[in-house]
C-alpha positions as CSV (number, residue, x, y, z in Angstrom):
1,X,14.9,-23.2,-14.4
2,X,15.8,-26.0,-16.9
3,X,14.4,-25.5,-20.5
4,X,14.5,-29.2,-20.9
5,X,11.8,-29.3,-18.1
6,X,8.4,-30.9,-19.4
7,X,5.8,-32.6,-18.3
8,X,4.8,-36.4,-19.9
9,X,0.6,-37.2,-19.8
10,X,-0.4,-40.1,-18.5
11,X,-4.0,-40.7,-19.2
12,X,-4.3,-43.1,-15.8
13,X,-3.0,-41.1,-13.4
14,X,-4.3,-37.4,-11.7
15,X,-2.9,-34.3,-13.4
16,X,-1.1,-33.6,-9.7
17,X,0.2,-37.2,-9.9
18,X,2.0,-36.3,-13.3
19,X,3.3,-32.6,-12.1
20,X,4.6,-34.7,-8.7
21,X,6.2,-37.4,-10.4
22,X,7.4,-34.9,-13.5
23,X,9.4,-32.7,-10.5
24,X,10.6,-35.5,-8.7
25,X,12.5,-36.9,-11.3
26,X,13.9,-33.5,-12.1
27,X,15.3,-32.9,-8.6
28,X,16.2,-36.8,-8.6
29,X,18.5,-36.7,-12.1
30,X,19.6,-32.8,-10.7
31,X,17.7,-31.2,-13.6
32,X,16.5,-29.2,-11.0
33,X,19.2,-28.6,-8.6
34,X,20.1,-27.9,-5.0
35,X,18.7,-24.5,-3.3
36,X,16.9,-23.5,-6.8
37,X,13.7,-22.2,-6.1
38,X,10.5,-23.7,-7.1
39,X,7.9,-20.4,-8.1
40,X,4.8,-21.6,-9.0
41,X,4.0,-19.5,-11.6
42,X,7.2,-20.5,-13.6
43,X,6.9,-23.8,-13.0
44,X,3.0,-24.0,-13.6
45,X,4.1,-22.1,-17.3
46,X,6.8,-24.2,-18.2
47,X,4.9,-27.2,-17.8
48,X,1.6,-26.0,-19.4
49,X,-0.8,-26.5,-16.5
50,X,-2.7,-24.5,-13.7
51,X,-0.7,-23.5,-10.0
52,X,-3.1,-25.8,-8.0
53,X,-0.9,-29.2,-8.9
54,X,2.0,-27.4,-8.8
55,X,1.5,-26.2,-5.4
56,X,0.1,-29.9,-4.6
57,X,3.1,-31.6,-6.1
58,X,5.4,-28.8,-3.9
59,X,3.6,-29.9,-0.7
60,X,4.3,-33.6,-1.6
61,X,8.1,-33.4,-2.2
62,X,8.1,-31.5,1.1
63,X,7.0,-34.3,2.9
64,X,9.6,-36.4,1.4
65,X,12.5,-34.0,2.6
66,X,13.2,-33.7,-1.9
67,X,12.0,-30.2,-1.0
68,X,11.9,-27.6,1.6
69,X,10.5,-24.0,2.7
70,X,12.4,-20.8,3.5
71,X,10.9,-18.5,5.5
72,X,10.7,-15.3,2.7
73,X,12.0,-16.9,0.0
74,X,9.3,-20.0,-0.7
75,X,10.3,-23.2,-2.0
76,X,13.7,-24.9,-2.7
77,X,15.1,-28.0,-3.9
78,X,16.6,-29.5,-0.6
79,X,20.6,-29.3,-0.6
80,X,22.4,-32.7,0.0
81,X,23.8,-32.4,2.8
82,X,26.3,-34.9,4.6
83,X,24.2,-35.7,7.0
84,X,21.1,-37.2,5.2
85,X,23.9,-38.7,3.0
86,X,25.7,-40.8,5.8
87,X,22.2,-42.0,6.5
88,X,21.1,-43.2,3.2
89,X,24.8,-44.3,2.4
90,X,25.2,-46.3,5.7
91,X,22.3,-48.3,5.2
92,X,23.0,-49.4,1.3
93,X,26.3,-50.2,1.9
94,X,25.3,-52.9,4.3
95,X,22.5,-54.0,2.1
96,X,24.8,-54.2,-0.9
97,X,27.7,-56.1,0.8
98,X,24.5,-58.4,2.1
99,X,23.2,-58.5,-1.9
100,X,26.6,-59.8,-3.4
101,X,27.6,-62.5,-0.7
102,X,23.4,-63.9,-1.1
103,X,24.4,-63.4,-4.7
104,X,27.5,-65.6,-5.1
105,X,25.6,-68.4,-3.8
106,X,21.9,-67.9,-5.9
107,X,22.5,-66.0,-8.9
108,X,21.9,-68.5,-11.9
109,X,23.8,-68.6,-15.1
110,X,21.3,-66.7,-17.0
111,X,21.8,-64.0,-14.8
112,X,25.4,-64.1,-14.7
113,X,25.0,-63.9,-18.3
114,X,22.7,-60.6,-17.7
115,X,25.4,-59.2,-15.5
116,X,28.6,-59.6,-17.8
117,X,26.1,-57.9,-20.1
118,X,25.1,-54.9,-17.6
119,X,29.2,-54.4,-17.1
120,X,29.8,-54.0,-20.5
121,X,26.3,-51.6,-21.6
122,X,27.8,-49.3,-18.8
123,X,31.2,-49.0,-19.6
124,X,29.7,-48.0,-23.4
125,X,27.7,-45.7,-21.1
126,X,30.9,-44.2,-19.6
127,X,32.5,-43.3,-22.8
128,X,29.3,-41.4,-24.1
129,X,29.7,-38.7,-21.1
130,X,26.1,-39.0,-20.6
131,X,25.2,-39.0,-16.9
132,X,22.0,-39.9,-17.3
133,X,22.8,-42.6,-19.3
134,X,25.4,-43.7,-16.8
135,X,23.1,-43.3,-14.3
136,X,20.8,-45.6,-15.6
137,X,23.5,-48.7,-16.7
138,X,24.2,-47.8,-13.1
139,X,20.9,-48.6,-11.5
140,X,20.3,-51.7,-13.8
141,X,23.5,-53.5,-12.9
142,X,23.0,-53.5,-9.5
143,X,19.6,-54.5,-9.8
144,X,20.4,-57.2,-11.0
145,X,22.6,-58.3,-7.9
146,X,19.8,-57.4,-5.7
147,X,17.4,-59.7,-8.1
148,X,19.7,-62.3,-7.7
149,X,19.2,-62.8,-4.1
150,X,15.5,-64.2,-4.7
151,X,14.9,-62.3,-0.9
152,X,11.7,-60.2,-1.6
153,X,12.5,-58.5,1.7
154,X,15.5,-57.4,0.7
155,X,14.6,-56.6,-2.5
156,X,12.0,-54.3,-0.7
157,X,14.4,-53.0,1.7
158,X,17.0,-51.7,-1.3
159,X,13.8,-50.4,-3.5
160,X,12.7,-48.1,-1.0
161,X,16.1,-46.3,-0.9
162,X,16.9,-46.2,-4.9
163,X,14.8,-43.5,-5.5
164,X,17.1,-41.0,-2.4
165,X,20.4,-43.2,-3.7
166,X,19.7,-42.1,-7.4
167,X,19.9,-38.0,-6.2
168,X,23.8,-39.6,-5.0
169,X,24.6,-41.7,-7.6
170,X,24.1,-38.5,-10.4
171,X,26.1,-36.5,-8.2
172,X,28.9,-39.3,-8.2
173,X,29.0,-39.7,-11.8
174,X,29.1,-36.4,-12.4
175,X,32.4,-36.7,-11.7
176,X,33.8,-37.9,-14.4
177,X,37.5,-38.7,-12.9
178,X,35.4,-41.3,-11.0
179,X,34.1,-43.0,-14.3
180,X,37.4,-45.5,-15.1
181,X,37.3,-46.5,-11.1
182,X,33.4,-47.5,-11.3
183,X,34.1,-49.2,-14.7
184,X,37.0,-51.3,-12.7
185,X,34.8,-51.6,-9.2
186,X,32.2,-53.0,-11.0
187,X,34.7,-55.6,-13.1
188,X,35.9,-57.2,-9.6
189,X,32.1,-57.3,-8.4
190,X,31.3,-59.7,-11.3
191,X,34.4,-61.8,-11.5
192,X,33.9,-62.4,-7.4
193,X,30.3,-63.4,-8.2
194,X,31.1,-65.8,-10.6
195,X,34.1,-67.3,-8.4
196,X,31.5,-67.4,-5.6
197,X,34.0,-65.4,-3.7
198,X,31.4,-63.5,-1.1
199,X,34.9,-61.8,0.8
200,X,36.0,-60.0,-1.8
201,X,32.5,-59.3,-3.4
202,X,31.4,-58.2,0.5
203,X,34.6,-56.2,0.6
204,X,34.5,-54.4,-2.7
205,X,30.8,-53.9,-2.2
206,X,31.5,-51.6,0.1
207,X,34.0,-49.7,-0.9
208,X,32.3,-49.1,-3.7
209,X,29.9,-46.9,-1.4
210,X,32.8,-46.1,0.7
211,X,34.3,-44.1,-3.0
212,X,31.4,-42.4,-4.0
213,X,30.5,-41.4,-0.3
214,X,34.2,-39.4,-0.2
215,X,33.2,-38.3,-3.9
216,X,29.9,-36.6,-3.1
217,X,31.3,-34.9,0.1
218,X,33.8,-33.4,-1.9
219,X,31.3,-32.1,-4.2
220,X,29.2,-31.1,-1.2
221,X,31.8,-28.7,0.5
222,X,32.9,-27.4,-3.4
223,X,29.7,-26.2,-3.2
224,X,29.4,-25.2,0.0
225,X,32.5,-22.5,-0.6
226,X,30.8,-21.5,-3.8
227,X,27.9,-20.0,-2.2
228,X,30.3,-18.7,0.7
């Protein structure tokens, strides 16, 4: 169990709203990691409150595969496995390559300007060490691609997977060998943008995924002969 585990009030929403959203975001930034076990009676101590939204909050995650239950042993943080990666992986790299070409024809110089900026906040981010951090310079660059496609459907479509593609992307930039390769990846993204060059933007859109795809499985089966 992580000592930096707590739980932040928020006067407008349900104490088992707070508890849910408090563990998600664990198990989503790895606080809580893969196969550890969720007791209710830890977890109800360390955040100060009562088993009943603990077990709620448990339930909830359940349902959205984030955790599961094992027969004797109760409640675990899901592993990532290489299957429900492929999925999620297979659909954002289409989306992104999609984003970036939309992009090179929409995005407007204000944005642009927000994107050089986003490049540089994370590669500041990258020399801190800070995952999180990372994580986060991560998510806001590339929202701003997506933003720049003014399609709300598409927008839509990428929102609903950032919350399962942000359990990948912390296990990515964990990696810190990876860190110099994203900074670089990310560099060609914005230069193709702003040459309006959608076939190398499309191309390096995708391997983008394609890296941290092979990065995440090797973490996967590092794991995997860990626990052999």
């Amino acid at each position: 169990m992580q000592d930096n585990l707590q739980v932040t009030m928020d006067e407008f929403l349900p104490l088992r709203d707070v508890v849910f959203n408090t563990l998600r975001q664990a198990i989503l930034t790895g606080e809580l990691k893969p196969g550890e076990r969720l007791m209710e009676i830890h977890l109800a101590n360390k955040l100060g409150v009562s088993r009943t939204p603990i077990r709620e909050a448990i339930r909830k995650l359940e349902l959205e595969g984030l955790v599961t239950m094992i027969p004797r042993r109760g409640a675990e943080v899901a592993q990532i496995t290489e299957k429900s990666m492929n999925d999620v992986l297979e659909v954002r790299r289409a989306l992104d390559a999609l984003c970036v070409e939309l992009a090179c024809d929409r995005i407007s110089q204000e944005e642009l300007q927000h994107l050089k900026k986003a490049c540089d906040i994370f590669e500041e981010a990258v020399k801190t060490k800070d995952v999180k951090q990372i994580a986060q310079a991560d998510v806001a660059l590339h929202d701003i691609i997506v933003e720049a496609t003014g399609n709300q459907r598409l927008i839509q479509l990428v929102n609903n997977l950032s919350e399962q593609m942000y359990r990948y992307r912390f296990e990515y930039i964990k990696d810190s060998s990876q860190h110099e390769r994203l900074v670089e990846e990310h560099k060609v993204i914005y230069e193709s943008i702003v040459k309006k060059d959608k076939e190398t933007a499309s191309h390096m859109a995708k391997v983008h995924i394609d890296n941290q795809k092979k990065a995440i499985i090797r973490q996967i089966r590092l794991e995997r002969e860990k626990n052999k």
